[in-house]
C-alpha positions as CSV (number, residue, x, y, z in Angstrom):
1,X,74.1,-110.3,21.1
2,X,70.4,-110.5,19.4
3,X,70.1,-107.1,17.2
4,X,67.6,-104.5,17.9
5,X,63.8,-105.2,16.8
6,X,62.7,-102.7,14.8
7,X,60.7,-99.3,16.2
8,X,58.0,-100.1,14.2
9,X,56.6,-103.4,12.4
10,X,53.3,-103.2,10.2
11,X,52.2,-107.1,9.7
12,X,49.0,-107.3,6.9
13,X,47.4,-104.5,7.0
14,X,44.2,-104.1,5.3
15,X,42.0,-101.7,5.4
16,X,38.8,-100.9,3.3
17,X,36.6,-98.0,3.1
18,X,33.1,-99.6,1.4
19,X,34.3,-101.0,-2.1
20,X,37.8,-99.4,-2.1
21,X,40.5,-101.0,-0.8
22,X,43.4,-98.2,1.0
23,X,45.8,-101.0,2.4
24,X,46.0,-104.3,1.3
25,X,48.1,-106.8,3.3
26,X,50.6,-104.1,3.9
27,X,53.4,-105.2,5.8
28,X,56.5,-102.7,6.8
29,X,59.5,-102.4,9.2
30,X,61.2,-99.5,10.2
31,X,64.5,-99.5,12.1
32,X,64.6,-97.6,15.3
33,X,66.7,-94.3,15.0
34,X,66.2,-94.0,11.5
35,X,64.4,-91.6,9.0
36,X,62.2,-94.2,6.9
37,X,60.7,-92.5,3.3
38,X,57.3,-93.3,2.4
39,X,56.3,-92.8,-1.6
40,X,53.1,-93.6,-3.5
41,X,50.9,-91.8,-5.6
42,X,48.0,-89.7,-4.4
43,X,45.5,-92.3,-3.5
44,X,48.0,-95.2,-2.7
45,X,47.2,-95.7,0.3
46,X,50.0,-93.7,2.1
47,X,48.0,-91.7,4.7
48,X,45.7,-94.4,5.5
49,X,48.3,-96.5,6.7
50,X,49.8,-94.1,8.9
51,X,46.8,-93.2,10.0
52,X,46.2,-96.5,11.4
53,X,49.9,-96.7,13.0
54,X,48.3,-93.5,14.8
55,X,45.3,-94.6,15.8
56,X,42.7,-92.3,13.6
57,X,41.6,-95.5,12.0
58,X,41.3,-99.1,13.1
59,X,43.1,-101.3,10.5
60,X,40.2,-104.6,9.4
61,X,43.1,-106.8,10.0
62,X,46.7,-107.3,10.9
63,X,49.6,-106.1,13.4
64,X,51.2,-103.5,14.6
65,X,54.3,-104.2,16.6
66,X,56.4,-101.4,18.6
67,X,59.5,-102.5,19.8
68,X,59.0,-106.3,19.1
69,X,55.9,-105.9,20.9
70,X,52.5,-106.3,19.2
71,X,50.3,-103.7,20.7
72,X,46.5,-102.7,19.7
73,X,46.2,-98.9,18.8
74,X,42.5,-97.9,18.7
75,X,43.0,-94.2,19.1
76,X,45.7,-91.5,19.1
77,X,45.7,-91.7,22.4
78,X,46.7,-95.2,22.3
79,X,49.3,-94.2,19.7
80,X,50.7,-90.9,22.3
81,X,51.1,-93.7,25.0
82,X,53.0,-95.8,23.3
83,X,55.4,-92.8,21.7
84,X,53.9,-92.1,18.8
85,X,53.2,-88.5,17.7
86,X,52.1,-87.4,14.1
87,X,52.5,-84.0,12.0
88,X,49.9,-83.9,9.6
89,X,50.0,-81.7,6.1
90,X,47.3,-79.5,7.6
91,X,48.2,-78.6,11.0
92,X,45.9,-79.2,13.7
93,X,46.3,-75.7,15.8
94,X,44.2,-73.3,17.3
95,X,45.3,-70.2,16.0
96,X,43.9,-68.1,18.4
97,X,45.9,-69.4,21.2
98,X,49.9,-68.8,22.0
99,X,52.2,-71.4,21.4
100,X,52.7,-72.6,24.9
101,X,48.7,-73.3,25.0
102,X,48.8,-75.1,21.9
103,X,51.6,-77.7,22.8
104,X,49.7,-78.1,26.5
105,X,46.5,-78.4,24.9
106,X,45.0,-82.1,25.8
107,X,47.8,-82.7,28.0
108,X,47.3,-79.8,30.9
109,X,48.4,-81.9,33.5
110,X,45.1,-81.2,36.0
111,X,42.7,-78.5,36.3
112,X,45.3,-75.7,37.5
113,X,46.0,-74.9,34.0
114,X,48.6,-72.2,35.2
115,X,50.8,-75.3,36.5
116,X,50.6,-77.1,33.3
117,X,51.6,-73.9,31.5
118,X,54.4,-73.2,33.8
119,X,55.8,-76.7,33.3
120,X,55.1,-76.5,29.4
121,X,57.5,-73.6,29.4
122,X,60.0,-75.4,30.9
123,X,60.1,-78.3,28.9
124,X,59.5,-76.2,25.6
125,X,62.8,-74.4,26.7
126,X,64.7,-77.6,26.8
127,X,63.3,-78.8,23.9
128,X,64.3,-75.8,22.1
129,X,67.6,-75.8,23.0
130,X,68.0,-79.4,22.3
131,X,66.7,-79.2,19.2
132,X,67.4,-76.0,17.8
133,X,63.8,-74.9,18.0
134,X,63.7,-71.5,18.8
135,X,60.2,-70.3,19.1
136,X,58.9,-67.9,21.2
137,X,56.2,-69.5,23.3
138,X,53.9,-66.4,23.8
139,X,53.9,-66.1,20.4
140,X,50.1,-66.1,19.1
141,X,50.1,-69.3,16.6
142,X,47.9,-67.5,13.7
143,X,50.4,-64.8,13.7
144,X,53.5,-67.0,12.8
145,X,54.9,-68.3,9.6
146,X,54.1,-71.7,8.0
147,X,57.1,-72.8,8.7
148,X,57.1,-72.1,12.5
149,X,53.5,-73.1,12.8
150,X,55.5,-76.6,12.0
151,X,57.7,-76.3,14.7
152,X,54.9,-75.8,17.1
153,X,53.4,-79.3,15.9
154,X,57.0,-81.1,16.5
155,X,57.2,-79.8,19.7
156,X,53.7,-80.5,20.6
157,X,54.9,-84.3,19.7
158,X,57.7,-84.7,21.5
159,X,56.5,-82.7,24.9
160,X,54.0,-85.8,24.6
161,X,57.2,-88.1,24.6
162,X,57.5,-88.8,20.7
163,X,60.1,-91.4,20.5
164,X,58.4,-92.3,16.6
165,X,57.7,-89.2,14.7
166,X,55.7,-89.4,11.2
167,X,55.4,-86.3,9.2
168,X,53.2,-86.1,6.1
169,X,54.0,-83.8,3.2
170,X,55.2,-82.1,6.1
171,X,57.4,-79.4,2.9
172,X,53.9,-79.1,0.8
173,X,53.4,-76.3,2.3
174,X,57.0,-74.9,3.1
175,X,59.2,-72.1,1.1
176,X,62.7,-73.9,0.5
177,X,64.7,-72.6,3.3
178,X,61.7,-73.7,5.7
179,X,62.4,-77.3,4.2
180,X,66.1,-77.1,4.9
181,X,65.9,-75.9,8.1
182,X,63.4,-78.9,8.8
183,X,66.0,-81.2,7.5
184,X,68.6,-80.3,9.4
185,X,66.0,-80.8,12.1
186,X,65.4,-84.5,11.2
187,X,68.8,-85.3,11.5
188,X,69.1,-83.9,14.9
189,X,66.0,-85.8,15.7
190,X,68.0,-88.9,14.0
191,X,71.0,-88.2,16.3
192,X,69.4,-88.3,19.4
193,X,67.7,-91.9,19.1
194,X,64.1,-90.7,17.7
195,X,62.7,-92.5,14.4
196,X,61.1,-90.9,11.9
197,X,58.6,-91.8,9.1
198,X,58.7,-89.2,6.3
199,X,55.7,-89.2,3.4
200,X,56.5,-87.2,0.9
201,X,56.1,-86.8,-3.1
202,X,59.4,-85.3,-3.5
203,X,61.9,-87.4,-4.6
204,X,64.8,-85.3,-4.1
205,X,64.2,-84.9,-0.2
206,X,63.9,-88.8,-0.3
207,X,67.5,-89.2,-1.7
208,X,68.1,-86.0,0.9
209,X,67.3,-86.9,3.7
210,X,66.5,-90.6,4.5
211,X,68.2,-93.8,5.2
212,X,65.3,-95.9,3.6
213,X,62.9,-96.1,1.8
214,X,59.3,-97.9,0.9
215,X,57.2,-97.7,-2.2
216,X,53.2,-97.7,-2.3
217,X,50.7,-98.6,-5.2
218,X,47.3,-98.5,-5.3
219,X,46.7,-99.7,-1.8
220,X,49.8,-102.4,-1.6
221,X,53.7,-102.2,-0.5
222,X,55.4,-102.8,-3.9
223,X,59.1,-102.4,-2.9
224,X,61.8,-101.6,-0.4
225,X,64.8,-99.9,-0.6
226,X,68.1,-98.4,0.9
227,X,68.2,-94.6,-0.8
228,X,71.8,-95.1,-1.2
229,X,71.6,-98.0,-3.4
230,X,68.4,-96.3,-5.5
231,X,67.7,-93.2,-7.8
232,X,64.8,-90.5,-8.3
233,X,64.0,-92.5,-12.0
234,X,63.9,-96.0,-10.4
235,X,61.5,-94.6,-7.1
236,X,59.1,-92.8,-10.3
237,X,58.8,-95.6,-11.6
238,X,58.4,-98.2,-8.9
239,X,55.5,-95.4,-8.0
240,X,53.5,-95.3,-10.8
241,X,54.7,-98.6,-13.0
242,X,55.8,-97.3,-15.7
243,X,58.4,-95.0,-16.8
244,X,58.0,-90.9,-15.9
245,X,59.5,-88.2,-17.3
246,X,60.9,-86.3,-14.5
247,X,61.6,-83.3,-16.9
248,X,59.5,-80.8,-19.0
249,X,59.4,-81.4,-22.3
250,X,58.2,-78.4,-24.5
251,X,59.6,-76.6,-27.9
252,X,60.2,-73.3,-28.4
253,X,57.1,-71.3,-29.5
254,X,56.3,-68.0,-31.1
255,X,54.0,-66.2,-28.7
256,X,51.1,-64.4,-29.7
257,X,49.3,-60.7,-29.0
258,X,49.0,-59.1,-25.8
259,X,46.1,-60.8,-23.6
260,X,47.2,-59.3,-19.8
261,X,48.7,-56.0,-19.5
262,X,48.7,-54.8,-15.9
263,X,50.7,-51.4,-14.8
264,X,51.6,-49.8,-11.6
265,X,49.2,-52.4,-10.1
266,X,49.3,-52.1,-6.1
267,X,47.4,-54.3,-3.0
268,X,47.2,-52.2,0.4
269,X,45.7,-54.7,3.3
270,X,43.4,-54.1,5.8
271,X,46.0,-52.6,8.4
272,X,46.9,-50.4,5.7
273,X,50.4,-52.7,4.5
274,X,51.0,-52.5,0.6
275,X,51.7,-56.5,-0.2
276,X,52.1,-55.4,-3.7
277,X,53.5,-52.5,-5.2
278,X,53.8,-51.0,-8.9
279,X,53.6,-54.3,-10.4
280,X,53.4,-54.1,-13.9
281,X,53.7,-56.8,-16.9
282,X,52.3,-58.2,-20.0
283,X,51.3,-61.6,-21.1
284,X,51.0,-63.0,-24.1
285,X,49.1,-66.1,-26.0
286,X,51.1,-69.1,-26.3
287,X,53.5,-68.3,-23.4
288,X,53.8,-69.2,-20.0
289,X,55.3,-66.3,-17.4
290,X,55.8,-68.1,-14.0
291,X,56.5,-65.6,-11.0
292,X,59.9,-66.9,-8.8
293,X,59.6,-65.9,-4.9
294,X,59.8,-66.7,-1.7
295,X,55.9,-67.2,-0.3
296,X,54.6,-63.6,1.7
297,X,56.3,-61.6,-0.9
298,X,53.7,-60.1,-3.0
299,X,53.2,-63.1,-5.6
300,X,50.0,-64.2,-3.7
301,X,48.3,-60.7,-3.8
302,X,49.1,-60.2,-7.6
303,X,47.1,-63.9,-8.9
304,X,44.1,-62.5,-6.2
305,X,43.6,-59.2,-7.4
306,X,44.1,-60.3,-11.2
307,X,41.0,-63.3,-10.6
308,X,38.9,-60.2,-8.8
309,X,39.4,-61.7,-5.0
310,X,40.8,-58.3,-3.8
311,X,40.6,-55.1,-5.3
312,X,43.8,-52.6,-6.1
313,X,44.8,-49.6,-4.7
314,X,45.3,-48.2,-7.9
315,X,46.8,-49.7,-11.3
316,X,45.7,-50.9,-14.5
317,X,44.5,-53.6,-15.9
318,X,43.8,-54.6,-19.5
319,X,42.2,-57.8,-20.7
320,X,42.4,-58.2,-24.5
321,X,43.2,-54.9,-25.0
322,X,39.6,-53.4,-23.0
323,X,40.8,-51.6,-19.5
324,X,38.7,-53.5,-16.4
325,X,36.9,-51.4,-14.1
326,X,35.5,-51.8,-10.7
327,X,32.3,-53.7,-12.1
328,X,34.4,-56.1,-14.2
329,X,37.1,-56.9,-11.9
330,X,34.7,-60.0,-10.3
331,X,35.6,-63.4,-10.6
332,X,32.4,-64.6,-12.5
333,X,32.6,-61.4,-14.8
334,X,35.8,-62.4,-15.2
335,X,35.6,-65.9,-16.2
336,X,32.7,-64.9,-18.9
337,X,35.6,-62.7,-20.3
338,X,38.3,-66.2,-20.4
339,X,40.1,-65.6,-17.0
340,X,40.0,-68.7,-14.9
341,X,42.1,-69.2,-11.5
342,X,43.6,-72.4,-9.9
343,X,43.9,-71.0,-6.2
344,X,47.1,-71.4,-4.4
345,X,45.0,-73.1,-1.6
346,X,42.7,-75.9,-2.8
347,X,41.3,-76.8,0.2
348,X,40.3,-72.7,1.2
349,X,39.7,-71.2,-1.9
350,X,39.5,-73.7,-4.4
351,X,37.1,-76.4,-3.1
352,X,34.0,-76.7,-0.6
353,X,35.4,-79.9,1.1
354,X,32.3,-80.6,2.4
355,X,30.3,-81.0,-1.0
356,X,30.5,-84.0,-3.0
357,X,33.1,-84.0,-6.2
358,X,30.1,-83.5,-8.5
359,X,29.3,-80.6,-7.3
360,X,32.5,-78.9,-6.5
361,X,33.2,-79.5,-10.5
362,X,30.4,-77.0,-11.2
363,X,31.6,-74.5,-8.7
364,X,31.6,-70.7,-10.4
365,X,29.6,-72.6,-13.8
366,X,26.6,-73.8,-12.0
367,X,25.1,-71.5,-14.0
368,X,25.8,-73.1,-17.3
369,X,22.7,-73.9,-19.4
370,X,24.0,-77.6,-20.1
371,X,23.4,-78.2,-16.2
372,X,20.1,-77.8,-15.9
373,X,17.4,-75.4,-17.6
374,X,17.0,-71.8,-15.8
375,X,17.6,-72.4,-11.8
376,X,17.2,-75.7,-12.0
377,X,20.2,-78.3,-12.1
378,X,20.1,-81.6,-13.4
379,X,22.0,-84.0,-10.6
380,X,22.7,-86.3,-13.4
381,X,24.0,-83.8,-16.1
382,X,26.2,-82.7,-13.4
383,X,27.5,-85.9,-12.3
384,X,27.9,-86.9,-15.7
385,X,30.5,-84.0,-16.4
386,X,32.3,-84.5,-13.0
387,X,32.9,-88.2,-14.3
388,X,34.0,-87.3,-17.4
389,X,36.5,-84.5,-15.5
390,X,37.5,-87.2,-13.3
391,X,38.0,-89.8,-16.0
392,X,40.2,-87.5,-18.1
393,X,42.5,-86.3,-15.6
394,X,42.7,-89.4,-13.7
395,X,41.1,-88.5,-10.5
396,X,41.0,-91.3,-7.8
397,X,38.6,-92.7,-7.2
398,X,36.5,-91.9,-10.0
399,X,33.4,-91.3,-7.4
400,X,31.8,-88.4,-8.3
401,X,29.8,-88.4,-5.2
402,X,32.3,-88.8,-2.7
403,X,33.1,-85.9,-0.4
404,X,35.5,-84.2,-1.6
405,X,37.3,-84.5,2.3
406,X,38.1,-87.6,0.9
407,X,40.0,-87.8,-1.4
408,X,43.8,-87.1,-1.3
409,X,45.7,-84.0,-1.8
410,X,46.7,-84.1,-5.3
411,X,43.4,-85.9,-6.3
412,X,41.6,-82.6,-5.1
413,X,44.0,-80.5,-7.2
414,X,42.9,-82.7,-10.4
415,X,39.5,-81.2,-9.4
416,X,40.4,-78.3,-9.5
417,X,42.0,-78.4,-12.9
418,X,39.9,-80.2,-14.6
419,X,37.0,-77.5,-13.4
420,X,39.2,-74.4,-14.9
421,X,41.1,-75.9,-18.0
422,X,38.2,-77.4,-19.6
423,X,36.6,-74.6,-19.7
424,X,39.1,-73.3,-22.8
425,X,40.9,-70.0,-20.8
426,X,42.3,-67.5,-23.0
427,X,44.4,-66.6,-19.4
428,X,44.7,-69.1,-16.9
429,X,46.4,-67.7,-13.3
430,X,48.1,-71.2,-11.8
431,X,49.1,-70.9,-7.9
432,X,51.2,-73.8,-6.7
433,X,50.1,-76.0,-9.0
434,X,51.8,-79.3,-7.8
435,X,51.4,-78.8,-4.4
436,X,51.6,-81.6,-2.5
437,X,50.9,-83.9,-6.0
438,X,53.1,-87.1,-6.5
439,X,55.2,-87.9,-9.7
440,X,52.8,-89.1,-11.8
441,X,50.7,-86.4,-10.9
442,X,53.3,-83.5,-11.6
443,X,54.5,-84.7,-15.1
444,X,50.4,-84.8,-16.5
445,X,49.8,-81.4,-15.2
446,X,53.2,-80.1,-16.3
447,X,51.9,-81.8,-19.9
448,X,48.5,-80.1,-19.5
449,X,50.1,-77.2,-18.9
450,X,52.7,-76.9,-21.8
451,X,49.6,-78.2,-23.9
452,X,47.2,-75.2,-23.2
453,X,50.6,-72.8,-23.7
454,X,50.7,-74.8,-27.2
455,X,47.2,-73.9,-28.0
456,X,47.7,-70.7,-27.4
457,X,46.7,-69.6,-23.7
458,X,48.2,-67.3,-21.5
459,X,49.7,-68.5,-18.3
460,X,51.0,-66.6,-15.1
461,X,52.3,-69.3,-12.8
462,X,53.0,-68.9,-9.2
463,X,55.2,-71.6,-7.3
464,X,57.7,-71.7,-4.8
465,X,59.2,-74.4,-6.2
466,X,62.0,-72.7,-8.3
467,X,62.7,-76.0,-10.8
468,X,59.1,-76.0,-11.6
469,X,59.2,-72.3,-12.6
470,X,62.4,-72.6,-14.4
471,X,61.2,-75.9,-16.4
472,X,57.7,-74.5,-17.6
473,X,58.1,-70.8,-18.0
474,X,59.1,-68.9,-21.3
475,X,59.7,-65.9,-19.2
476,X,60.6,-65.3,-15.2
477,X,59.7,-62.2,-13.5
478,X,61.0,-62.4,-9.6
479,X,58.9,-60.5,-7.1
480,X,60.6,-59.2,-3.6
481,X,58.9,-57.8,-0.8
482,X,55.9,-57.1,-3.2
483,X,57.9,-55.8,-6.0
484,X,58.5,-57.7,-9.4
485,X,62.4,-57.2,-9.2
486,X,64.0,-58.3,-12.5
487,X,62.8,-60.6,-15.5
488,X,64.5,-63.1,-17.3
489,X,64.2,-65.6,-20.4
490,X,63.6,-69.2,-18.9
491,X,65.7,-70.1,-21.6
492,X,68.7,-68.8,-20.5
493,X,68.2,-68.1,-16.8
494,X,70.7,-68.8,-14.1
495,X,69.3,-70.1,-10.9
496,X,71.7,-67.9,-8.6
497,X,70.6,-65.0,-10.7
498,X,67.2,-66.0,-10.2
499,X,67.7,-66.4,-6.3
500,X,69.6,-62.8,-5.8
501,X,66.2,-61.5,-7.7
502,X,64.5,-63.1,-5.3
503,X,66.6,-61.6,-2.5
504,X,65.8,-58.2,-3.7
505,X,69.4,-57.7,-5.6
506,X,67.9,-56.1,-8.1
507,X,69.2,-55.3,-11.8
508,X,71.1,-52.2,-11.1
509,X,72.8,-53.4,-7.8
């Protein structure tokens, strides 16, 4: 008996982009009813190639073969024929709409939409049941959680007839129950004959959750592997080709005077909700205080209002010892003062996508004298810092003059950092900031990090990734439902103690 051909075979795939080179004679079988890991750096050439298998690009040469069967893909539509359906890191949904109209959008099934909805009801019900999906399909998309706006681009997929599934950083944006609950989702997807291709940076839901796995480096396959016969240390380094330090290394430092104070700060939104209530605490120079939570409970609010996004319902705030009023609390007054932000969202708050790298490295300084005399800014003075950003914190590619669109996830949160750090912060606010970053890319802004905490800055962190928190932080306050619940020394903290603060158990319970 012959065996099986593979679901999916990639034969020398190359594929440029003017001078740079994404894929270069990439080549890459996956087994059908399998859940196949993708790894690379940011910029390795990851998404390119999966965006040919789907059909947003055209490869400049070689072969895709499904089922043994070499077939041209030339658009998603292509790729939807021949099973293929695709979960990208930032959804595509309209938000507007309810769920049922989202997964029938495209494929209506004629012009008496009512039909089609009818009959995507139906098949969303039996999707849900065999899957374990459980969504409610009048439920309007933008109100939902991250996590189930997910769901509604899985099911989308396979009520197209996904038999190949490929998911890409589909937990950068996911709390870590949402991530387990995907997981357990895979498998089932596993179980019932589907394949799936999973590109992610994190190397503990490679060793998690897949069978196999495949390495990327700038633009070429480097290696293939079965997880079960490889380790977290010998992926990091296949990755990035050298050795990486998959822990935080920092000594124990005596932190200095009071920088933050904040008390009985509180955030009502616009339907009149408080998101954040009494919050009060104190940071100091030379320490890092990261903030351990589950996303939507408060931690979001307290880095907005503190950069001067939002404005308090009441509370105090204190910057070097001088009380902040109304006029101050503005993000350019505050970053005259030493207060810089790293948004939680690059792509939303952090970064006009649109604009050119050069320019989103001036963002919020345009107005610096050594840009450009009076209203008038010098292209090359300004291109000339965004290369030297992008030189020393190993942005790729070094283009200052790319669109910033373009460049990969964790290559537009180097811009990002490179804009605030290097501007010497006596406070830095950091939200999420190795989200959706590979290895390499996590241990030099973890060193960055400890570095500026070394030289004395003032760090709140906000992540979702507990490890990170626990590795980097001197102190850990844990917020619940918009309160901080309990603090502890990083030092000595317990994880479990950690996560019942996080639950709301509180001290005194």
């Amino acid at each position: 008996m012959s065996e099986a051909a593979p679901a999916i075979e990639l034969v020398a795939i190359s594929k440029s982009f003017g001078p740079v080179k994404a894929n270069r004679d990439v080549s890459l079988s996956v087994a059908a009813g399998s859940i196949h890991g993708i790894v690379g750096e940011n910029g390795a050439g990851k998404s390119t190639l999966m965006s040919i298998l789907y059909g947003f690009y055209e490869a400049d040469s070689g072969e895709i073969r499904i089922g043994g069967s070499a077939l041209p893909i030339r658009s998603s539509a292509d790729a939807i024929a021949a099973g293929i359906g695709m979960v990208h890191q930032h959804f595509m949904l309209v938000e507007p709409l309810s769920v049922a109209e989202n997964v029938v959008l495209g494929a209506e099934g004629g012009a008496r939409l009512k039909r089609g909805i009818a009959q995507a009801r139906a098949e969303l019900a039996r999707l849900s049941q065999e899957y374990g999906l459980v969504i409610d399909p009048d439920a309007i998309v933008g109100d939902l959680s991250v996590g189930l706006q997910q769901r509604v681009e899985i099911l989308k997929a396979l009520y197209r007839g996904a038999e190949i599934l490929i998911l890409d950083e589909p937990t950068a944006v996911l709390t870590p129950p949402e991530a387990d609950q995907l997981f357990a989702l895979l498998r089932a997807l596993r179980a019932q004959g589907k394949t799936v291709i999973l590109i992610t940076h994190k190397l503990r839901e490679i060793m998690d959750v897949t069978d196999t796995v495949s390495v990327m480096r700038r633009g070429e396959m480097i290696a293939h592997y079965r997880t079960a016969e490889t380790s977290p240390p010998a992926l990091a380094e296949a990755m990035v080709g050298r050795r990486v330090l998959l822990r935080v290394d920092k000594e124990p430092r005596e932190r200095g005077k009071p920088v933050l104070e904040v008390a009985g700060l509180s955030v009502t939104d616009e339907r009149g909700v408080e998101r954040l209530s009494e919050a009060s605490l104190t940071l100091h120079a030379g320490e890092i205080v990261g903030i351990a939570g589950v996303a939507g409970n408060g931690q979001s609010e307290l880095l907005e209002v503190l950069a001067g996004l939002i404005q308090p319902a009441r509370g105090v705030i204190r910057l070097d010892g001088a009380i902040l009023n109304a006029r101050d609390r503005n993000p350019a007054k505050l970053r005259r003062l030493g207060l810089m932000h790293i948004p939680e969202d690059r792509q939303k708050m952090g970064l006009v996508t649109a604009f050119p790298a050069a320019e989103n490295s001036v963002l919020g300084y345009h107005d610096d004298p050594s840009f450009g005399p009076g209203p008038f800014l010098s292209p090359a003075r300004i291109e000339a810092h965004a290369l030297s950003g992008m030189e020393a914190y190993d942005v790729r590619p070094a283009d200052p003059n790319l669109k910033t669109a373009k460049f990969s996830g964790g290559n537009q949160q180097k811009i990002v950092l490179a804009r605030e750090i290097e501007r010497a912060p006596k406070v830095l606010l950091v939200g999420q900031p190795t989200r959706g970053v590979d290895i390499g890319a996590i241990e030099f802004i973890h060193r960055r990090l400890i570095a500026l905490r070394d030289a004395g800055v003032a760090i709140l962190l906000v992540s979702v990734e507990l490890d990170e928190v626990m590795a980097l932080s001197d102190r850990i306050l844990a917020m619940c439902g918009g309160r901080i619940t309990g603090e502890r020394v990083a030092e000595s903290a317990d994880e479990k103690d950690i996560g019942l603060l996080m639950a709301g158990v509180s001290e005194a319970a």
